[in-house]
C-alpha positions, 0 to 999 in steps of 0.5 A: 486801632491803625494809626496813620500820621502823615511824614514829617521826618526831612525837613521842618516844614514838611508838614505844612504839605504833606498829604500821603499819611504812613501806618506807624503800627507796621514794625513801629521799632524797627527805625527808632532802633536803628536811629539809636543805633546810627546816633550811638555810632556818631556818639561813641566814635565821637565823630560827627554826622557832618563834613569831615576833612576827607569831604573838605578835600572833595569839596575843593577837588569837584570845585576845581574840576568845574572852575579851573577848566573855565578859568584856563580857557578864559585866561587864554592860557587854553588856545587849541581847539582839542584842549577846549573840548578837553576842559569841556569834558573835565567841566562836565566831570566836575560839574556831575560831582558838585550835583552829585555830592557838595550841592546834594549834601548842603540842601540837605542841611548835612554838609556842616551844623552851620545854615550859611555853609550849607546855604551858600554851598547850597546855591551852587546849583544855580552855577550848574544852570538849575534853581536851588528852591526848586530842587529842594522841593522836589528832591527833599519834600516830593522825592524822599518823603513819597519816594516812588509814590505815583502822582508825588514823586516827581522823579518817576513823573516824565511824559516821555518816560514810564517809570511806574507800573501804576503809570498808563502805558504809551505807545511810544514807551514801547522803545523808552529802553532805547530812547532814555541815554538820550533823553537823560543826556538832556536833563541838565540842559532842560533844566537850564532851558525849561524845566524850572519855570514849569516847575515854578508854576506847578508849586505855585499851584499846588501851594509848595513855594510858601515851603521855601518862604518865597513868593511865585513872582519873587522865585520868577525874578531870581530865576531868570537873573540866576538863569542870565548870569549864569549864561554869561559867564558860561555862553557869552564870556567864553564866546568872547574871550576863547580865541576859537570858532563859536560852534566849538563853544556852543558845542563844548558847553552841550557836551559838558551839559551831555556829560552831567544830564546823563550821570545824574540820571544813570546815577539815581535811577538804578538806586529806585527805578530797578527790578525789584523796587516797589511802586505804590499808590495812596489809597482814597483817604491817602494813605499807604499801608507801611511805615515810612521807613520801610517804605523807604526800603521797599523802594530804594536800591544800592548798588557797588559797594565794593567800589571805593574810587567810584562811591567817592566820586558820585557822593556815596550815592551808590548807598541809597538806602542810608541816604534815604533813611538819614539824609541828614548825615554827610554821604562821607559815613554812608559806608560806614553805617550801612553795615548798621543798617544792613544787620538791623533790618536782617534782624527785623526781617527788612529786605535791604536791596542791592546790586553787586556792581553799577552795571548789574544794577544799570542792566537791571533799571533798563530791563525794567524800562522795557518790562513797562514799555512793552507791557511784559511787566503788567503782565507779571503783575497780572499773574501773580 
């Protein structure tokens, strides 16, 4: 007999959710082995899965980068009008690499063993402009248990954009190779503006809040106050205090928000949203035919491991595969294991996807996104 159960494995309170089920007869083996062989590399190297020195010291590193900037044009210590488009950008820098890796790491619980670091370095998400419940939902619950399942992943859920073959086609999709820079330089200001009050009402609806033990009308109120002291730190005290015209304020803040909105997408999406990624759909009694774990394979991409400088910056993110299968270990291993994860799905016969650099794989999810505006990819499908 099949046996379809339904994913619990990110997070204790996934199963109080999760609707899509996965068959664990296909390959059952292969993750349990490869668990083992991850556990034993932390065991017999007696090192441990969370933050180590070298993490701290980024921790400190984007921190800097985000609130020194901010602090120098406060203090007046930074008068001229190019250097506070400078400390702008170094803003913008810095703010990428919180979401990208401190924030990431802490709502995923892998950031350190004790709950109130990663809670409170969790929260740093509400310094950037967004609500950390909230990207907890749709990144730990919706993305990484239904990772490019159409209707559950909102990552690939945009009116804008069509990121699924499974997706109706638009007109206007026809040009979403062209339009998505823009579109994805606005994420983060989106976010700021609207994006987490729709989500709220949305996870009310379909009953996800209660996953955060929060009410709707609770999540309201700490949203806006999230929402207004942030821009007063942000808007209204350099408005006040930076001796210089307020466009140049309001034009900075945008560039900083340009500057994260379009790494944080140009990061994620080549990782799932490329040629050769999977895109699947539950079926009536929703189920997918395929054990989680290489679903997640299916679905998920690397890209520029030969890459130090650049993995060390965007959080080890370039190593999607092993933060997709263990997103409770620090990204500072990523590198480390993928060697483990790379030789046991070789040995069960589990394709591991990846792109030699960033661009082949930037190149890849933007010919993609022309394949399904155009309706060129449709057709593959159609002949295959």
């Amino acid at each position: 007999m099949t046996s379809f159960v339904a994913i619990n494995f990110n997070s204790h309170y996934l199963m109080r959710v999760s609707k899509v089920k996965f068959n664990t007869q296909i390959q059952p083996d292969f993750f349990k082995v490869l668990r083992d062989r991850v556990n034993n590399y932390f065991d017999e190297n007696q090192i441990t899965r969370f933050a180590n020195a070298k993490m701290k010291f980024k921790t400190v590193f984007m921190l800097s980068l985000y609130f020194i900037p901010w602090i120098l044009m406060l203090t007046g210590l930074i008068q001229t009008v190019p250097m506070v488009y400078l400390m702008w950008v170094l803003m913008g820098l810095g703010m990428s690499g919180i979401g990208l890796s401190i924030m990431h790491d802490a709502n995923h619980g892998a950031y350190s063993k004790k709950k109130w670091v990663n809670k409170s370095l969790g929260f740093m998400l509400n310094f950037l402009g967004g609500y950390h419940l909230n990207w907890r939902i749709q990144h730990n619950v919706l993305h990484h248990s239904y990772t490019n399942i159409d209707g559950f992943d909102e990552d690939i859920q945009t009116k804008l954009m069509r990121f699924s073959p499974l997706q109706k086609r638009k007109w206007m999709h026809r040009f979403q190779a062209f339009y998505a820079p823009f579109f994805y330089s606005l994420m983060s200001i989106y976010w700021l503006i609207s994006k987490d009050f729709e989500q709220l009402a949305r996870y009310n609806k379909k009953k996800l809040l209660s996953t955060q033990d929060i009410t709707l009308k609770k999540a309201i109120v700490e949203v806006i106050i999230n929402k207004l002291w942030y821009i007063g730190l942000f808007i209204v005290l350099p408005l006040i205090l930076i001796p210089v015209a307020w466009f140049h304020i309001l034009i900075g803040f945008m560039i900083m928000h340009f500057i994260t909105g379009l790494a944080l997408a140009l990061i994620f999406q080549p990782a799932h949203v490329v040629e050769d990624s999977s895109f699947f759909a539950p079926d009536d009694d929703m189920r997918i035919d395929n054990n989680w774990a290489i679903h997640q394979m299916q679905t998920t991409s690397n890209y520029a491991h030969g890459s130090k400088l650049f993995s060390w910056f965007i959080g080890g993110l370039n190593y999607q595969i092993e933060h997709h299968l263990f997103p409770n270990v620090c990204h500072i291993h990523y590198n480390k294991i993928s060697k483990i994860v790379r030789e046991t799905a070789a040995e069960y016969g589990v394709a591991y996807r990846q792109h030699k650099t960033f661009f082949g794989a930037l190149r890849s999810h933007f010919v993609l996104l022309n394949q399904l505006g155009t309706g060129a990819y449709d057709k593959k499908l159609a002949k295959a």
